[in-house]
C-alpha positions in Angstrom: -24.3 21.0 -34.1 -22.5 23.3 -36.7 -23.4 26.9 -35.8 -24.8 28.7 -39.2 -21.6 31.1 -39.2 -19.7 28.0 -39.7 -21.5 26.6 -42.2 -21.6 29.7 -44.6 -17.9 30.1 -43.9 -17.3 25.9 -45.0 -19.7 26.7 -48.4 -17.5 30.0 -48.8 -14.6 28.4 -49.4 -15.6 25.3 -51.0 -17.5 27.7 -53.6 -14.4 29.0 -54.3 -13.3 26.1 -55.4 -15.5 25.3 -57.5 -14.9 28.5 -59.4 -11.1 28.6 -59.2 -11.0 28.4 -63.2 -13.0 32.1 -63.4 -11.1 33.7 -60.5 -7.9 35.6 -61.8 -5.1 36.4 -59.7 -5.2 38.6 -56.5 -1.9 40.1 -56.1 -0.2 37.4 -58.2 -2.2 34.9 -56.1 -4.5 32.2 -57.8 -6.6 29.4 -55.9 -4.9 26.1 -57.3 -7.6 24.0 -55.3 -10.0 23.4 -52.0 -10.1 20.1 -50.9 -11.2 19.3 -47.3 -8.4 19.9 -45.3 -6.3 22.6 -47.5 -7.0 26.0 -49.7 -4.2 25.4 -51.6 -3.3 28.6 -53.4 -0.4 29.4 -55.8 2.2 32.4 -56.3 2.0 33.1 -60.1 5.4 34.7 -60.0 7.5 32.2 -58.3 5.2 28.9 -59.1 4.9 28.1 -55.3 1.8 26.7 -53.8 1.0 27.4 -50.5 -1.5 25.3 -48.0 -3.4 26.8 -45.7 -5.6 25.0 -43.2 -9.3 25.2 -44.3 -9.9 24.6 -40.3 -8.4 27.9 -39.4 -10.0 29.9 -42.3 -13.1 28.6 -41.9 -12.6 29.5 -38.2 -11.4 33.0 -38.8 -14.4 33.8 -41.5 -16.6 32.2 -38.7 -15.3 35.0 -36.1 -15.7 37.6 -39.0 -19.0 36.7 -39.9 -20.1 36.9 -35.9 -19.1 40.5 -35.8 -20.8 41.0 -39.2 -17.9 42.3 -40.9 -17.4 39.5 -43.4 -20.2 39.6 -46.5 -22.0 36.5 -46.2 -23.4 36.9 -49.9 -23.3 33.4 -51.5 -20.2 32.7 -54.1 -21.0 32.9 -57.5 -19.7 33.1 -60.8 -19.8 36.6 -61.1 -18.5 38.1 -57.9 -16.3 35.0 -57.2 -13.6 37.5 -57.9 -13.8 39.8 -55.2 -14.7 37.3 -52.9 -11.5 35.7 -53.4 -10.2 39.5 -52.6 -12.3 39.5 -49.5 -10.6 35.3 -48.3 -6.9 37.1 -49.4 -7.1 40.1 -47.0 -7.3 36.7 -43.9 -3.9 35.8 -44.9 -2.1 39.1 -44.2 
């Protein structure tokens, strides 16, 4: 059984998929796409596109979302902007 933490944190970053085209870049950072295994995300300056395991950030939203320090507000449209902010601080 998926604990409801891990759900929210699968739907978070799928959602962000699904609204790549309105999300603008986060410290020259775009999302190029979310497929099941990858967030695949793109450096605007240098063109590069970087995978990152959709696993391990589901995982590490999961832990955040346990300690309730990771907003669990669904992604939409209009704040799918700074919850891509919110995903980008995971990967420092």
């Amino acid at each position: 059984m998926i604990n409801t933490n891990s759900k929210i944190a699968n739907e978070f970053l799928n959602d962000l998929g699904n609204f790549k085209n309105d999300i603008k870049p986060f410290n020259n950072i775009s999302v190029q796409d979310v497929n099941d295994k990858f967030v695949i995300l793109k450096n605007e300056e240098t063109g590069k596109s970087s995978n990152y395991s959709k696993s391990d950030l589901a995982e590490s939203i999961t832990f955040k979302l346990d300690l309730g320090i990771f907003n669990e507000q669904e992604v939409t449209k209009e704040n799918a902007q700074s919850k891509f902010s919110e995903l980008c601080t995971l990967l420092v």
